[in-house]
N, C-alpha and C positions, 0 to 999 in steps of 0.2 A: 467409589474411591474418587476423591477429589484431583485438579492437576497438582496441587501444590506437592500430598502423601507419594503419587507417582510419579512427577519427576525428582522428589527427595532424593540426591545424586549417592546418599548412603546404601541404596537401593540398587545403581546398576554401574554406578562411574568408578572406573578399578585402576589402579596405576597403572599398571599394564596391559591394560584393556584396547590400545591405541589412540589417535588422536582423538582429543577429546572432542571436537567436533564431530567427526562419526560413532562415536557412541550415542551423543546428543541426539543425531540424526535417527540411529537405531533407535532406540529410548521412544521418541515421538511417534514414529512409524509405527512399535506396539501398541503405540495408547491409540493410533489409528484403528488397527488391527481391532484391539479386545474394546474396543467402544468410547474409551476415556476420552477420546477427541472425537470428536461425530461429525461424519459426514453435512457438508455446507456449513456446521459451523466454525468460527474466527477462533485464531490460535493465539494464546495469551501474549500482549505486547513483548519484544523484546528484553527491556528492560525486566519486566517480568518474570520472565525467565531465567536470564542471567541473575536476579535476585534468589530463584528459588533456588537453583541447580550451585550456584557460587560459580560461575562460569565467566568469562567477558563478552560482553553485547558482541565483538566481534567473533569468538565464538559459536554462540547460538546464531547470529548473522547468516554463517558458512552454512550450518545444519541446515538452517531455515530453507537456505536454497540450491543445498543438496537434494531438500526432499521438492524443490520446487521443478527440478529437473525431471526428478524422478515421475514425476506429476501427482505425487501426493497430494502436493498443497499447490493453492493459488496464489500468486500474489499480485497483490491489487494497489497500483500507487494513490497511497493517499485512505489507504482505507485498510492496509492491513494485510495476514495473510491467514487462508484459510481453507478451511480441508477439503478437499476435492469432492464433488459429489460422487457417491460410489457408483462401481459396474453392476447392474443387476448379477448375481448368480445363481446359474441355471444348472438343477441338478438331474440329469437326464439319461432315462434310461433306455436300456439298448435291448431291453427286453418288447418293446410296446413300438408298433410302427403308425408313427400319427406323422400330422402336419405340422409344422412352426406357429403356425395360427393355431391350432389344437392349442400347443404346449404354452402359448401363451394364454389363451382366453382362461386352462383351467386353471393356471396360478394367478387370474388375475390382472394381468398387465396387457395392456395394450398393444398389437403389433400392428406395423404399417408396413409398408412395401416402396423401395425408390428404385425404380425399372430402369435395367441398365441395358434389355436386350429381348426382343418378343417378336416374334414373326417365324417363316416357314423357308427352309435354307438347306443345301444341299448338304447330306450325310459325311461327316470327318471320319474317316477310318476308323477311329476310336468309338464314334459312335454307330457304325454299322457294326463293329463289331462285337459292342455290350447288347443293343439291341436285336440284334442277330437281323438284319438286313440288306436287303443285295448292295451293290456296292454305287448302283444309283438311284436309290431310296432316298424323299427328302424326308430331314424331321422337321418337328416344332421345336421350337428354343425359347424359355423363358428364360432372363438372366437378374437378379432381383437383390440391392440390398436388404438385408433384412432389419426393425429396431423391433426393440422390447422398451415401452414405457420412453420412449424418443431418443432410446442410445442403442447405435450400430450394434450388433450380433453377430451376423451373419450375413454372407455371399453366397447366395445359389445359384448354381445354373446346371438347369434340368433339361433335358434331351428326351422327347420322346417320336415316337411315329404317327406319322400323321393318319394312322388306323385308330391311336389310340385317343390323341387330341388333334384333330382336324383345323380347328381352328383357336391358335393360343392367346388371341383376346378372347376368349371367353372368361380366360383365369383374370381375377382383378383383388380375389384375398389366397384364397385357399384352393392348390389346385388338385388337392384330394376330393375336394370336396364339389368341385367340378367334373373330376373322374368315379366319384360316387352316383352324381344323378346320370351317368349312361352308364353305370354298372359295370364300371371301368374299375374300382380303385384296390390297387395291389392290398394283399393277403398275407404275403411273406417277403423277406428284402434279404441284400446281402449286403453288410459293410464292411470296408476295410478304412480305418483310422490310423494319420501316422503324423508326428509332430515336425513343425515345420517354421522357418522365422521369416516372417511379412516382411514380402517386398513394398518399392515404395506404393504401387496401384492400389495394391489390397489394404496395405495401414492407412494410408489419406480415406479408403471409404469405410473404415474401419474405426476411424478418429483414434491409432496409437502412432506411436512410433515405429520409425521401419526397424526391422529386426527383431522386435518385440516377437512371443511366442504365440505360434496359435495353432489351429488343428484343423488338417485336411479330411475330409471324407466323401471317402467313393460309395456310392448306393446304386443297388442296381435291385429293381421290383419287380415282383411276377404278382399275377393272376393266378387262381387255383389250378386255372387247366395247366399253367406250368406258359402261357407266355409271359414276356416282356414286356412290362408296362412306363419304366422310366430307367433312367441314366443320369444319376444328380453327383456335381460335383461340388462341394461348400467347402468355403475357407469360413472357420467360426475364429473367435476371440479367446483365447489362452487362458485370459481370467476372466472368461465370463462364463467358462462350463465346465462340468464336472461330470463324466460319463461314467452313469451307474449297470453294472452287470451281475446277475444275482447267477453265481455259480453253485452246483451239486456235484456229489461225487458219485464219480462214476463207478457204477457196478461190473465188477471184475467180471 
């Protein structure tokens, strides 16, 4: 479909639809959505617009930087405005207990690590008490933005004992795969997920907006013999995942 046949205002512009500027706005945001307007590239000049839709430049104007708000679209003086590069989306399942660097390398993209916290530090209540240790027990702490393909994801910060990681510069990608080569790496996990709106620390390392949405998760992993292997807490990105769980029914 061309822009001209999609923004064809016989198509979505209603008299009572509301101001016609936020329809405009709507309108464009789908041709984001379903592909019409593709990610990095330039949004047809104003004029343009206003030509096709029968709108007034100052009209399409407002939408343009409605959606520029919104961070749909860029706008660039002197050059135009254009479509946001999009968030990777991560479709991820709660069935399979991998690592972030697992989930990236099999779909392909790139993940990096910006360390926000890594050394050996006296045990938080919270944390002796996921890990089940005395109450002066130190752990290890790693604490790591995480990117996909060089856009934020993910914040983690893992907690474990220094029986399980001794020494947490050892981890420098993957710290399963660290806890793999001494025959460390947990078996089974348990998580609890719950939606939450980013303050400002976590949006600024996050590249959104504060209060934008996103998703807490608490994990906590064992070993077969049934101990405790990690204590991870992640603030991930709202729309950059999508947690898949493949349910049965239960037998009466």
């Amino acid at each position: 479909m061309t822009i001209v046949d999609f923004l064809d205002p016989g198509k979505w512009l209603r008299p009572n639809g509301g101001p016609r500027y936020v329809q405009l706005r709507q309108r464009l945001s789908e041709g984001v959505d379903q592909g019409v307007l593709k990610a990095g590239n330039s949004l047809p000049p104003e004029r343009e617009i206003a030509t096709i839709t029968d709108l007034s430049r100052v009209t399409v104007r407002k939408a343009i930087h409605a959606l520029a708000e919104d961070g749909i679209v860029i706008q660039k003086q002197g050059s135009g405005s254009f479509v946001a590069p999009g968030t990777p989306q991560i479709e991820q399942s709660l069935s399979r207990l991998t690592s972030f660097s697992e989930d990236m390398s099999r779909r392909g993209m790139a993940s990096t690590s910006v360390w926000l916290e890594r050394g050996v530090f006296m045990a938080s209540p919270d944390e002796v008490l996921a890990l089940a240790l005395s109450p002066d027990a130190s752990v290890s702490r790693i604490a790591r933005l995480r990117t996909a393909d060089g856009k934020p994801m993910a914040i983690e910060r893992a907690s474990l004992s220094t029986e399980m990681l001794p020494n947490p510069l050892l981890v420098e990608t993957s710290l399963y795969e660290v806890l793999g080569q001494a025959g460390l790496r947990p078996v089974r996990a348990l998580q609890k997920i719950s939606a939450i709106n980013l303050g400002d620390g976590n949006a600024a390392l996050l590249d959104v907006e504060p209060g934008k949405a996103g998703l807490r998760i608490e994990r906590t992993s064992y070993l077969a013999d049934g101990r405790t292997v990690e204590f991870t807490q992640s603030i991930y990105r709202g729309d950059a995942y999508n947690f898949v769980a493949e349910l049965r029914l239960a037998k009466e």
